[in-house]
MDAnalysis code that builds the backbone (N, CA, C; Angstrom):
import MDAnalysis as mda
import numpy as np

u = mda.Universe.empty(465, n_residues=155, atom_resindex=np.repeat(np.arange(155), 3), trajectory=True)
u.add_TopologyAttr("name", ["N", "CA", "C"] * 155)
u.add_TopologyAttr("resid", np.arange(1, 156))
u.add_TopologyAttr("resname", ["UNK", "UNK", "UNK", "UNK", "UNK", "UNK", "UNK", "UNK", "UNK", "UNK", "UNK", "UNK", "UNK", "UNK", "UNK", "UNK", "UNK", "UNK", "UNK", "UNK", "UNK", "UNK", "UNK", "UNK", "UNK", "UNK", "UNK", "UNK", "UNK", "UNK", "UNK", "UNK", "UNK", "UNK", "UNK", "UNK", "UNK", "UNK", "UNK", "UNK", "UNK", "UNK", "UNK", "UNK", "UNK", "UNK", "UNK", "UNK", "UNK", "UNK", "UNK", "UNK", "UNK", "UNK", "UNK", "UNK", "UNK", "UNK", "UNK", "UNK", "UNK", "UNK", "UNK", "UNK", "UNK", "UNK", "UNK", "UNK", "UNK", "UNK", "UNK", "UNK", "UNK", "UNK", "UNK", "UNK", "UNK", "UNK", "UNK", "UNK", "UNK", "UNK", "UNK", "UNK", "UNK", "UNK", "UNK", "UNK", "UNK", "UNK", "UNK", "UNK", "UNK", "UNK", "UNK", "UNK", "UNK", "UNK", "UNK", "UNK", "UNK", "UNK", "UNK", "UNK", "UNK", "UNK", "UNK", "UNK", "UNK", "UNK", "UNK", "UNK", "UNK", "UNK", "UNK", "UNK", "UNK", "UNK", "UNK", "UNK", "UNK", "UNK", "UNK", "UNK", "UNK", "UNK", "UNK", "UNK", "UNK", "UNK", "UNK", "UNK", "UNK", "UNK", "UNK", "UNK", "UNK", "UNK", "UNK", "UNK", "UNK", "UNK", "UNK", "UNK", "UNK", "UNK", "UNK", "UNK", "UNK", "UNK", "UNK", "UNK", "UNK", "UNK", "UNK"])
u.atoms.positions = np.array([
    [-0.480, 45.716, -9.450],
    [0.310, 44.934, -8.525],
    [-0.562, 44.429, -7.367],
    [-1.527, 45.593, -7.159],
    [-2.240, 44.948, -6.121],
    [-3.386, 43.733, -6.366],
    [-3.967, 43.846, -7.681],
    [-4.627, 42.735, -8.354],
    [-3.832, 41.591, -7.946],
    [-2.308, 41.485, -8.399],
    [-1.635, 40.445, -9.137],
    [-1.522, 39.750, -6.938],
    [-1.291, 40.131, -6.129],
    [-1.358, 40.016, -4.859],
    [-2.594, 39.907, -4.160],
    [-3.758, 40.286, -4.392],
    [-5.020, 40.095, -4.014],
    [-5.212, 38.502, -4.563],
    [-5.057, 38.193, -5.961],
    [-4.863, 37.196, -6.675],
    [-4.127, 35.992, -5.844],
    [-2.870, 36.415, -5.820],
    [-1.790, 35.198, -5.332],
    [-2.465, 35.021, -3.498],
    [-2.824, 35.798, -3.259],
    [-3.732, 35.722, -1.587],
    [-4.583, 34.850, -1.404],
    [-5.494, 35.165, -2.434],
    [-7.166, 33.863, -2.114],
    [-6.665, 32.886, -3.080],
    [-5.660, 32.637, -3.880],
    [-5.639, 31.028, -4.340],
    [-5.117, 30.329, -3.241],
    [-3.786, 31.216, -2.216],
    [-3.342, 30.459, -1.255],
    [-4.252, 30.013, -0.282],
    [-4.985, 31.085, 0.021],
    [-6.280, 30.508, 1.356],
    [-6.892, 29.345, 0.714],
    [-7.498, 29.506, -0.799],
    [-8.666, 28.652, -1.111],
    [-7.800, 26.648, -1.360],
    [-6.451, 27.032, -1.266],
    [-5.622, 25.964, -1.248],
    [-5.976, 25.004, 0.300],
    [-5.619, 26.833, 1.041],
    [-5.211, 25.968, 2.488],
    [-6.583, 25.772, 3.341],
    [-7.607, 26.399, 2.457],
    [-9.265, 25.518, 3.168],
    [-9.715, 24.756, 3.062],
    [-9.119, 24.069, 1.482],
    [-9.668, 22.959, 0.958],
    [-8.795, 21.613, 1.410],
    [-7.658, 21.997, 2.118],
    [-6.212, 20.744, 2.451],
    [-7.601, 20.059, 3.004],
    [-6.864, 18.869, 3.046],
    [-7.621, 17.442, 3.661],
    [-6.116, 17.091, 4.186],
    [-6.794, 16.443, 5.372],
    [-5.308, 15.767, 5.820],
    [-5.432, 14.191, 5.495],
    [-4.564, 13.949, 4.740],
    [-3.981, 12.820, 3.929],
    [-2.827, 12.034, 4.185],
    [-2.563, 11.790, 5.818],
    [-1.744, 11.260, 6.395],
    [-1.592, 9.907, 5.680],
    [-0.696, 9.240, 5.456],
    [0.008, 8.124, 5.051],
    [0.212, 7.200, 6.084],
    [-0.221, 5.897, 5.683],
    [0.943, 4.860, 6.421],
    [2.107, 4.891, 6.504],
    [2.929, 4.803, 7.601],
    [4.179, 4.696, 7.832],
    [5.226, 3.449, 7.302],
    [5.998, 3.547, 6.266],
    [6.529, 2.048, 5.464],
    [6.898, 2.835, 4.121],
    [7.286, 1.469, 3.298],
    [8.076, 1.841, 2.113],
    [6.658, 2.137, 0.707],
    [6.350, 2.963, 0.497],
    [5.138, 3.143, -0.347],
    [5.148, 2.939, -1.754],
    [3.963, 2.349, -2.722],
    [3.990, 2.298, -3.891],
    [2.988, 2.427, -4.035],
    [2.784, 2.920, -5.612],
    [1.675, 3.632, -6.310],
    [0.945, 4.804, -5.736],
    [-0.127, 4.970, -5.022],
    [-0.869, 6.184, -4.471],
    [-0.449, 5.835, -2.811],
    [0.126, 4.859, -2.495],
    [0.355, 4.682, -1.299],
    [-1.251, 4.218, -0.374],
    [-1.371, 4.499, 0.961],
    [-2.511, 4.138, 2.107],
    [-2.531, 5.130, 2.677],
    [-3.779, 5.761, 2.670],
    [-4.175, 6.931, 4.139],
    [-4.850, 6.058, 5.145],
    [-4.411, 6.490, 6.230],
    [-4.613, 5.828, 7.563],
    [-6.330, 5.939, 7.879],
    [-6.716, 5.149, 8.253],
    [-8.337, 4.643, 8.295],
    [-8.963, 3.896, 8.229],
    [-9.656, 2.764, 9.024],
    [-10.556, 1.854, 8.169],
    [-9.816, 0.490, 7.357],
    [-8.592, 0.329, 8.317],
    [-7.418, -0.594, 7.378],
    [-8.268, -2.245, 8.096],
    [-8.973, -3.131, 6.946],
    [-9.385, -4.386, 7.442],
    [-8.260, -5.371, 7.310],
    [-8.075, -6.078, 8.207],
    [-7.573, -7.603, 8.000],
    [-8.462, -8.268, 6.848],
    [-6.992, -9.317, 6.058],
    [-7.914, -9.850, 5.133],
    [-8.897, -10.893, 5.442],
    [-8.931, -11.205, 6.734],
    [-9.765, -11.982, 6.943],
    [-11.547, -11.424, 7.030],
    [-11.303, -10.021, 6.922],
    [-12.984, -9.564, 6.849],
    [-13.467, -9.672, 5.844],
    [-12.603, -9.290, 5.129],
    [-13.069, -8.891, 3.162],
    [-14.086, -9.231, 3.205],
    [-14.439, -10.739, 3.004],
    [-15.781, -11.583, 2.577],
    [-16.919, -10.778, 2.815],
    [-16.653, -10.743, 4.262],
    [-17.711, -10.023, 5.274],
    [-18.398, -8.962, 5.074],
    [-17.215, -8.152, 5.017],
    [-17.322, -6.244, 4.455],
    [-18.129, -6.376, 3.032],
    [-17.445, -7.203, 2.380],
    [-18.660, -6.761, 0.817],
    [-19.404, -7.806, 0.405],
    [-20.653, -8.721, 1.480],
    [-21.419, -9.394, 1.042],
    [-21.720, -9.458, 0.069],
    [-22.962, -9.230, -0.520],
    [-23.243, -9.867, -1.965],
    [-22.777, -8.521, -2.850],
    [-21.901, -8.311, -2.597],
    [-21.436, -7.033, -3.970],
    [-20.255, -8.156, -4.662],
    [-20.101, -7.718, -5.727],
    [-19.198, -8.074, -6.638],
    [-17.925, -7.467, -6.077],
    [-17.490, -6.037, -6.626],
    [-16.597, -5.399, -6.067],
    [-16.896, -4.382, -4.972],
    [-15.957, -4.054, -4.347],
    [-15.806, -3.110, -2.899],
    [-14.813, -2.007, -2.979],
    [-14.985, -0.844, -2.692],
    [-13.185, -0.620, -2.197],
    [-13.410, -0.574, -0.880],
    [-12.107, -0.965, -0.701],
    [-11.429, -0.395, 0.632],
    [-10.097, -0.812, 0.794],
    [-9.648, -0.644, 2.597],
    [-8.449, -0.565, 2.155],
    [-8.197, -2.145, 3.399],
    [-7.238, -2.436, 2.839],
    [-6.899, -4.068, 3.914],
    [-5.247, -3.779, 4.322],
    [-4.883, -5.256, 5.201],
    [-3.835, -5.551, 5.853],
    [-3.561, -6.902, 5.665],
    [-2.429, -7.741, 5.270],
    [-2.300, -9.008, 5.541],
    [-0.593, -9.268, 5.264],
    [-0.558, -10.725, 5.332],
    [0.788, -10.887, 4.888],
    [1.300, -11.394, 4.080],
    [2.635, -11.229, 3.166],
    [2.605, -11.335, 1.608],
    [2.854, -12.758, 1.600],
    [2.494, -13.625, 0.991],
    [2.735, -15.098, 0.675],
    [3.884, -15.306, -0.709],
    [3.544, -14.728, -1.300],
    [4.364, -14.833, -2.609],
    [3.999, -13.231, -3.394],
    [5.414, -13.686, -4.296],
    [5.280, -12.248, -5.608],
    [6.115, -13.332, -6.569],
    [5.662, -12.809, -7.650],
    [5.608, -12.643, -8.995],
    [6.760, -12.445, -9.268],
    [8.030, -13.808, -9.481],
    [9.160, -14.105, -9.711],
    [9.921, -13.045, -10.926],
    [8.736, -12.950, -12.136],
    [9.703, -12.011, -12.940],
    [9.743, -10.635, -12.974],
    [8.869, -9.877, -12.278],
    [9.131, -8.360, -12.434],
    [8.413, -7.846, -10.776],
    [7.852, -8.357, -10.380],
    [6.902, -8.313, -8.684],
    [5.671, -7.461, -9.344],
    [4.889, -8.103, -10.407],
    [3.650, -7.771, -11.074],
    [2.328, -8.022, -10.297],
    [2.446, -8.788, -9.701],
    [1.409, -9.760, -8.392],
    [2.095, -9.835, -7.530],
    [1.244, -10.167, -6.478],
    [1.735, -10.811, -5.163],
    [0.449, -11.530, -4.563],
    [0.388, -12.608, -3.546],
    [-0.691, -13.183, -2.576],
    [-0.317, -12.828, -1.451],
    [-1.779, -12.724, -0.617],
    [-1.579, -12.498, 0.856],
    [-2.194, -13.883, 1.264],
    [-1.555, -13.980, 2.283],
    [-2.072, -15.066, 3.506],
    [-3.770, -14.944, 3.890],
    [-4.418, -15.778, 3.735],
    [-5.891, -15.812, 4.394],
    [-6.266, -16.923, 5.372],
    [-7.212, -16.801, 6.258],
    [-7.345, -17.756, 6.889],
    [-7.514, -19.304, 6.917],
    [-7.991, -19.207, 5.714],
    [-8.442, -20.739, 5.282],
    [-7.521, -21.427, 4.218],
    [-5.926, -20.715, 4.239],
    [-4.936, -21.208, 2.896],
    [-4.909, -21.107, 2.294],
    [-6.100, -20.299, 1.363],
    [-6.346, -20.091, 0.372],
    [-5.407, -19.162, -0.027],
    [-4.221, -18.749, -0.718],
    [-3.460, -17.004, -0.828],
    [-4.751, -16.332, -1.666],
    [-4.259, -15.314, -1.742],
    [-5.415, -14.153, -2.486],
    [-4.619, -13.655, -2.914],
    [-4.761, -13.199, -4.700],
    [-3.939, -12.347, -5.375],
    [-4.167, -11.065, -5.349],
    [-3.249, -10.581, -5.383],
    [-3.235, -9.068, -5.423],
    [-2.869, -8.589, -6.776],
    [-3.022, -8.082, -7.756],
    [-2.813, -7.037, -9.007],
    [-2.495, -5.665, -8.596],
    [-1.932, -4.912, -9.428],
    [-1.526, -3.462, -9.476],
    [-2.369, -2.553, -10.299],
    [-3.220, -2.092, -10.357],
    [-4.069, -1.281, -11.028],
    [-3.171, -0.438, -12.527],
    [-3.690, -0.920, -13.386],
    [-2.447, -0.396, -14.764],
    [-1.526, -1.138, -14.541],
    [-0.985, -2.069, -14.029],
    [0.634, -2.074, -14.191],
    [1.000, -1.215, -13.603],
    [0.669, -0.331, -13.165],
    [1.643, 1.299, -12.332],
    [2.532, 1.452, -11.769],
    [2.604, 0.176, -11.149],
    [3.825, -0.125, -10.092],
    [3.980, -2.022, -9.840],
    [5.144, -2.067, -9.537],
    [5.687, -3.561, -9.227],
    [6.227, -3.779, -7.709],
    [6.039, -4.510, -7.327],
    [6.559, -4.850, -5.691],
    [8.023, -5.722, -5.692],
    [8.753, -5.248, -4.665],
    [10.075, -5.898, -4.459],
    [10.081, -7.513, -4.220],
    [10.417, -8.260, -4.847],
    [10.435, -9.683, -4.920],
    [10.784, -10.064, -3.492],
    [11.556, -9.546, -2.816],
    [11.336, -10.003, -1.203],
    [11.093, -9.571, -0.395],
    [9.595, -9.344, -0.114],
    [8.918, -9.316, 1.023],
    [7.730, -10.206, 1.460],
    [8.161, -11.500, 1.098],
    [7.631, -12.668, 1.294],
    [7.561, -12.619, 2.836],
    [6.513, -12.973, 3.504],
    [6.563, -12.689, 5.047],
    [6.373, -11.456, 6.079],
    [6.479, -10.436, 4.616],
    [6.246, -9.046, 5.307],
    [4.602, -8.503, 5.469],
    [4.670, -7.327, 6.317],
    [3.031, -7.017, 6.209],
    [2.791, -5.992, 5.522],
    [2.010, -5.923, 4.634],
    [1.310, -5.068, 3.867],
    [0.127, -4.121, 3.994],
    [-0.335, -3.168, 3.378],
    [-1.401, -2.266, 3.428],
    [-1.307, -2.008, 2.315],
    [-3.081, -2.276, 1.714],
    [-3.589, -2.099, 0.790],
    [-4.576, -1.019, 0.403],
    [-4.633, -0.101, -0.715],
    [-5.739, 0.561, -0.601],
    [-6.003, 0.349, -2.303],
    [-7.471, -0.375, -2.976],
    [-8.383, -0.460, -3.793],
    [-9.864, -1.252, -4.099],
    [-9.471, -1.959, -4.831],
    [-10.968, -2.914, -5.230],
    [-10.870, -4.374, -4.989],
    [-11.561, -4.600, -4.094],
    [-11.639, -5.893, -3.494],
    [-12.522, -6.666, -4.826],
    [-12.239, -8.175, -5.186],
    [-13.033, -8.774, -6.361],
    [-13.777, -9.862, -5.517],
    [-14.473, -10.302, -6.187],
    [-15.209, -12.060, -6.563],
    [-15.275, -11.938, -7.819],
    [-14.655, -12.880, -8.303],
    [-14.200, -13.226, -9.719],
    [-13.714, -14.743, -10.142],
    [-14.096, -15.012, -11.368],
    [-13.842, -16.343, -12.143],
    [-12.761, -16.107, -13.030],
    [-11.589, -17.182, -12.329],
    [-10.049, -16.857, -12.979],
    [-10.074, -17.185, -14.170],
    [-9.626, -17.594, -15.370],
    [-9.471, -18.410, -16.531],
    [-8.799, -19.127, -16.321],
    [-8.640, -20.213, -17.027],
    [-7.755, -21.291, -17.244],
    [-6.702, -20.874, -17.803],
    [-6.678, -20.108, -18.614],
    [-5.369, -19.150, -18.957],
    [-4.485, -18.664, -18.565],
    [-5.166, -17.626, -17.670],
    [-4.381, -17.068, -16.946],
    [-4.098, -17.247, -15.720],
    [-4.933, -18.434, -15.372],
    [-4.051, -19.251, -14.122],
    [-3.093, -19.943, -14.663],
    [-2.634, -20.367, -15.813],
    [-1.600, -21.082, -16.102],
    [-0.890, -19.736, -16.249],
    [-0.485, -18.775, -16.983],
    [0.242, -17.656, -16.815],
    [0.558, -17.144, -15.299],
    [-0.277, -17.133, -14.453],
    [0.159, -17.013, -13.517],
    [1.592, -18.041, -12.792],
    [0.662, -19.706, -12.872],
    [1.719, -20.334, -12.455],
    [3.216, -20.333, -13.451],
    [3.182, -19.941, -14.358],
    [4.563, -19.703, -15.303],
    [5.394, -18.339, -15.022],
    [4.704, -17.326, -14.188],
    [5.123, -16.828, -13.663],
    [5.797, -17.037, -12.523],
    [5.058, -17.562, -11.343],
    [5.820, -18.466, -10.348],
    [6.753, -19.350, -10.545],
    [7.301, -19.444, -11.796],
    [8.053, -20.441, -12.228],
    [7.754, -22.012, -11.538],
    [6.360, -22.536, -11.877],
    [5.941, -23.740, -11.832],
    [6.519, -24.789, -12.721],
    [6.609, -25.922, -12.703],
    [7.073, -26.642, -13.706],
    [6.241, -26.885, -14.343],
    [6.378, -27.265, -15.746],
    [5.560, -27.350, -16.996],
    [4.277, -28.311, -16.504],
    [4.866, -29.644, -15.354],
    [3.991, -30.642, -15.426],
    [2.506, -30.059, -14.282],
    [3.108, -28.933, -13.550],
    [2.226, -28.161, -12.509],
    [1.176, -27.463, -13.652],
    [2.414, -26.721, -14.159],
    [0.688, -25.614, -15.239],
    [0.091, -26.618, -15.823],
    [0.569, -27.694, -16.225],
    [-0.821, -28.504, -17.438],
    [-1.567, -29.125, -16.390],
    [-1.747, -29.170, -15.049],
    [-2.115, -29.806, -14.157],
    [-3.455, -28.660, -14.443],
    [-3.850, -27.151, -14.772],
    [-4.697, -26.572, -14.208],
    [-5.643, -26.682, -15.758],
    [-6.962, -27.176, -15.594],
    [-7.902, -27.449, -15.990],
    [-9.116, -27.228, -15.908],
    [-9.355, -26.402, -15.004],
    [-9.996, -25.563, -14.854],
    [-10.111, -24.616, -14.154],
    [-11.211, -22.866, -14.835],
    [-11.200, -22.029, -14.001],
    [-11.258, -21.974, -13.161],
    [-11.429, -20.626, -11.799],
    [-11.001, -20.866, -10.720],
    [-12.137, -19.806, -9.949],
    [-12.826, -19.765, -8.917],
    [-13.552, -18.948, -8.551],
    [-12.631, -18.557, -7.085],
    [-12.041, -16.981, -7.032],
    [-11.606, -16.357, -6.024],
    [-11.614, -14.909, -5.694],
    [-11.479, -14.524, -4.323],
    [-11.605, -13.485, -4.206],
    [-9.847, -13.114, -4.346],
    [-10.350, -11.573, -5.348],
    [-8.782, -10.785, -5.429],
    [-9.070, -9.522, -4.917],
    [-7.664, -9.081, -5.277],
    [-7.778, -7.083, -5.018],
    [-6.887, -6.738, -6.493],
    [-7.148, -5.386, -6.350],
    [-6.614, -4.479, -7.275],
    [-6.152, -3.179, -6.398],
    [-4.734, -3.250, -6.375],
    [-4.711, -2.333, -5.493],
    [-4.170, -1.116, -6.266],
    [-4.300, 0.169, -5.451],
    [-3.726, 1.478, -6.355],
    [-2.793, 1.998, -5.675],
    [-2.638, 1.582, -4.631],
    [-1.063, 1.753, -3.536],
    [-1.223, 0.535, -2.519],
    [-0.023, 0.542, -2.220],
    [0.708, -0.568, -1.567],
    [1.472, 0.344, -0.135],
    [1.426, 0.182, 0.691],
    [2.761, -0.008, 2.141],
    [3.392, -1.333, 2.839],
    [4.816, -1.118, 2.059],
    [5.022, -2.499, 2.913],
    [5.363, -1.467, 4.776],
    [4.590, -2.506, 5.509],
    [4.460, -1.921, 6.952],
    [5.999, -2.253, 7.393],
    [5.930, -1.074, 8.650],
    [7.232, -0.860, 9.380],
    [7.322, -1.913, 10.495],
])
């Protein structure tokens, strides 16, 4: 008995030495959610991961659009008009179709990436574009995205 209690003793300590504090953003959370730290505006991105391909970290901006049939994507607002897409890492999670206007917190992999012609037309058929908009896209597309692995829509 005293084994079985010596036992249940140091797993609890070796639990409570190893805690990390893993405070959360405050808001409605999806996927792994945001720990508070180091949250960039999307206007740094560029900045933060010069000539790297991908980055992580974690950002802030505001949602421009989502992804009319299930909230699979969404864009944030950037400085120069450009929206920036956002993806969900796996599919894991989907975002509420209205929070168009709301602010967000992001935590994953920032891209520079070459869209397809494909799947920029899938995209815009998602947005429910009209037929004569998607045949309008003709070519790929060079932009910066994210992949995020949690989401906060902010309070």
């Amino acid at each position: 008995m005293k084994k079985i209690l010596l036992s249940l003793g140091f797993c609890a300590l070796s639990f409570w030495a190893i805690a990390q504090d893993t405070a959360g953003i405050p808001g409605k959370s999806f996927g792994t959610g945001v720990t508070t730290g180091n949250l960039l505006p999307v206007s740094k991105i560029d900045a933060a991961m010069g000539d790297q391909k991908t980055a992580e970290m974690k950002i802030t901006g505001e949602v421009v659009e989502v992804c009319k049939k299930k909230g699979c994507w969404m864009t944030l607002k950037t400085p120069t008009g450009e929206a920036m897409r956002i993806t969900f890492k796996d599919y894991g999670f989907f975002m509420p179709m209205d929070i168009v206007g709301k602010k967000v917190a992001l935590d994953g992999i920032a891209k520079k990436q070459t869209i397809s012609v494909e799947t920029l037309r899938h995209y815009a058929e998602d947005a429910h574009k009209s037929a004569a908009e998607v045949a309008k896209i003709t070519a790929p597309k060079k932009e910066l995205a994210f992949e995020a692995k949690g989401v906060v829509i902010l309070e």
